[in-house]
Phi, psi and omega in degrees: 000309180269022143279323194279339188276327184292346194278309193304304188289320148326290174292319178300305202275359184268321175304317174292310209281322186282336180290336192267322200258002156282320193293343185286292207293333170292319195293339185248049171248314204258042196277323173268021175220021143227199169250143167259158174204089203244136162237136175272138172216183191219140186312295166306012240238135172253312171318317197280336183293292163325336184278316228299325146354269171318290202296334176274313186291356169290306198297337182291307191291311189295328188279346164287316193282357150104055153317126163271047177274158188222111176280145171193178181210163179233134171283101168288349171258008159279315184225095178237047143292312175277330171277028166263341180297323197253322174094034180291147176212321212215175200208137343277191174230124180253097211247147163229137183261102164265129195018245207258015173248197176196174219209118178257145177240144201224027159278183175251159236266061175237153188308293163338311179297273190322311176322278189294346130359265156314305178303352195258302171294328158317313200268210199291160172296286183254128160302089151264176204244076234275302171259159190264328150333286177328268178350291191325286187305345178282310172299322192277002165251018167235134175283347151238160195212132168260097153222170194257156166245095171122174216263229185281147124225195195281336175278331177337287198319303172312326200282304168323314205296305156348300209274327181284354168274326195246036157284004160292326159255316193199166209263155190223143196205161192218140176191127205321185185270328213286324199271339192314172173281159202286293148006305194255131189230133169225120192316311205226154160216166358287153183209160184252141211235119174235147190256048183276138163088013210039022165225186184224160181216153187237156200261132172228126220299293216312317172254352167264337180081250197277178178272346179273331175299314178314315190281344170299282210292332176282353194264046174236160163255152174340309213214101198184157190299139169249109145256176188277348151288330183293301182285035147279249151006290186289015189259284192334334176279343139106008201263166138299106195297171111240115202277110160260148192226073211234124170279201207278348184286350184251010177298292187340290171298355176271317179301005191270288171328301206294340179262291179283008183224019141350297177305260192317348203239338205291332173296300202259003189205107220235138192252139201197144177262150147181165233240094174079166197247034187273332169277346189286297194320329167267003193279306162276004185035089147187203221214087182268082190259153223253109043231138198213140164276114170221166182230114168227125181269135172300307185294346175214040177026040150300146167229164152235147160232157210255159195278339188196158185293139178267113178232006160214152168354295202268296161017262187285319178294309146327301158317306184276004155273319170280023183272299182317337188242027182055008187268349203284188199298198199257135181295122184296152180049239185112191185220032166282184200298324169350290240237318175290323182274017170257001185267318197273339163303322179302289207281344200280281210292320162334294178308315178279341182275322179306324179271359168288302183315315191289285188232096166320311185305325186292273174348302185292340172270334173291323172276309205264330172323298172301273207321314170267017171273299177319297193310312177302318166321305180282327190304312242280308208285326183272007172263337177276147192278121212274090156003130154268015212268304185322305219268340159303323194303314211258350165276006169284301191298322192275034179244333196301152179097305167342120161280183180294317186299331185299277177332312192305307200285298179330294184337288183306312184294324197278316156353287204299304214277328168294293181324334184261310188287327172306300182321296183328297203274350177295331195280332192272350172287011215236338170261334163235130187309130134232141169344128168193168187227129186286130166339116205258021137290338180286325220266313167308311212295321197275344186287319198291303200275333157300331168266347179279354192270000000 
């Protein structure tokens, strides 16, 4: 009976292995004639234990809605010929292979976010927009909108070329001047148009410079919530953050900012909100308290804090010029050697409370089992006895020769001289700090009881 169930149990797992490395041999037959949507993870991976939830109901919903998106996942650390192949580095990774590219998605890991993803990257690289109907329906589901405007040319190309890097953030669509809203006037066509903020701005090579940078800094809204996959995203725009902690008397005036001072400020500054300071707070390691002002260049991890509180217009405008013009106060943090061992001091002790917050027991054995391994170690080296066997060997020969009174008198002087010497060390132990090692059961009890307090 437990020979036919272990035979049974056998043939499942050669059948499951094999059924597993077809399906590995299908994704590479057929990678370039469907679309894949694959995450490589590692068994052990808590992120990925966390996705696995998510990644069936992304497959369930594509493959019921008839998506030709194809779900599928890989163990990069069983086959990792494929994920070196992939540029896998890190778990999990979420890749979509279209013919020959492929597409990393860095948004967040909830079904929605990924679904659409995929559909966006899937479907065509540039949309057109056929109607002013179309148009329409198109605007209220998007907060930004990219479109080309007008027929074939040479910005036409930049624009495809563009749209095929940057359909991983947001959709690109094309349409006569005829379909446009009533509103919208353009000097010249063909032109590139993007639609945000209830207004629109049009690309211009000459003051904006390439079309791909434009379209970087533009597809953010004015004004808008930052999380940390968004500031992720805003870093690649090469901008100065501004970060607000704001109650609500002072929204009114940043939008204000974001809007008439457009012109001047738009290049150099992306404007942004967020709902508590815990993350800007590990981002400066420091302690940002709330409503709060901050300026952060993304590119040499700099911050400003403004010297005084800002409540008005004239202010806030004076601040942000005097960073842009170098007079304001001296800039915080930054990414010198300094500033990298005090982020690895940061991230080191960040790790150890987190993990304390969570499971103490857990803590005390990850942390403090090395600290009495160590203790033990050291007690050992600095507890071990140095061998007499020489200096017994050699009293005999110094004795030799001697008469009994001579021997007697020695005697008494080594007596005399162990007794001064004993005193010596009662006394320097009692007057100069030295080096010792504390029991290392004491020394765990008390590390155990400092973390649990």
């Amino acid at each position: 009976m437990n020979h036919c169930f272990g035979s049974c149990f056998t043939m499942m797992i050669v059948f499951f292995l094999f059924f597993y490395f077809l399906l590995i041999h299908r994704f590479k037959e057929t990678r370039k004639d469907d679309v894949w949507l694959v995450d490589f993870y590692a068994p052990w991976c808590g992120y990925c234990k966390k996705l696995e939830p998510v990644w069936r109901e992304v497959g369930a919903e594509l493959r019921s809605s008839g998506s030709p998106v194809r779900v599928g996942m890989i163990d990069a650390t069983a086959h990792t010929g494929v994920a070196a192949e992939f540029a896998v580095r890190g778990y999990p990774t979420i890749k979509l292979f279209k013919g020959d590219l492929s597409y990393n998605y860095k948004g967040p890991r909830t079904k929605d976010a990924i679904i659409e993803f995929a559909n966006r990257v899937a479907g065509p690289v540039v949309r057109p927009l056929p109607s002013k109907q179309m148009f329409e329906h198109i605007m209220k589901r998007h907060d930004v909108l990219f479109v080309y405007v007008g027929g074939d040319s040479t910005l036409k190309d930049k624009y495809i070329e563009v749209a095929s890097e940057q359909i991983i953030n947001t959709y690109f669509f094309s349409a006569s001047e005829e379909v446009l809203p009533e509103a919208v006037t353009l000097n010249e066509v063909p032109a590139v148009v993007v639609f945000k903020d209830g207004a629109y701005f049009v690309y211009d090579e000459y003051a904006d410079g390439s079309l791909s940078s434009w379209v970087t800094k533009e597809r953010f809204q004015s004004y808008l919530l930052i999380d940390g996959f968004t500031l992720y995203d805003l870093a690649e725009s090469g901008a100065l953050f501004f970060f607000f902690f704001l109650p609500p008397r002072l929204k009114n005036l940043i939008q204000r900012v974001t809007t008439e001072y457009r012109d001047h400020y738009n290049r150099d500054f992306q404007f942004g909100y967020m709902d508590g300071n815990d993350y800007i707070n590990s981002l400066i390691m420091g302690e940002v308290t709330v409503p709060s002002i901050i300026i952060l260049n993304a590119s040499n991890e700099q911050y400003f804090l403004p010297s005084e509180p800002v409540e008005t217009m004239e202010q806030l405008i004076h601040f942000m010029n005097s960073v842009l013009d170098g007079t304001s106060q001296q800039a915080q943090g930054g990414d010198n050697f300094f500033q990298r061992l005090k982020r690895l001091a940061y991230d080191g002790k960040s790790t150890v409370m987190s993990v304390f917050r969570s499971s103490p027991i857990l803590g005390c054995f990850l942390f403090g089992l090395p600290i009495a391994v160590i203790s033990l170690m050291c007690y050992g080296i600095c507890t071990a006895s140095v061998s007499d066997d020489a200096s017994e060997d050699l009293e005999p020969l110094q004795r030799e020769g001697l008469t009994e009174d001579e021997e007697e008198e020695e005697e008494e002087e080594e007596d005399v001289g162990q007794e001064i010497f004993l005193k010596n060390i009662y006394v320097t132990s009692l007057t100069e700090p030295k080096c010792f090692v504390v029991n290392p059961l004491i020394c765990f009890t008390g590390f155990c009881f400092c973390a649990l307090t």
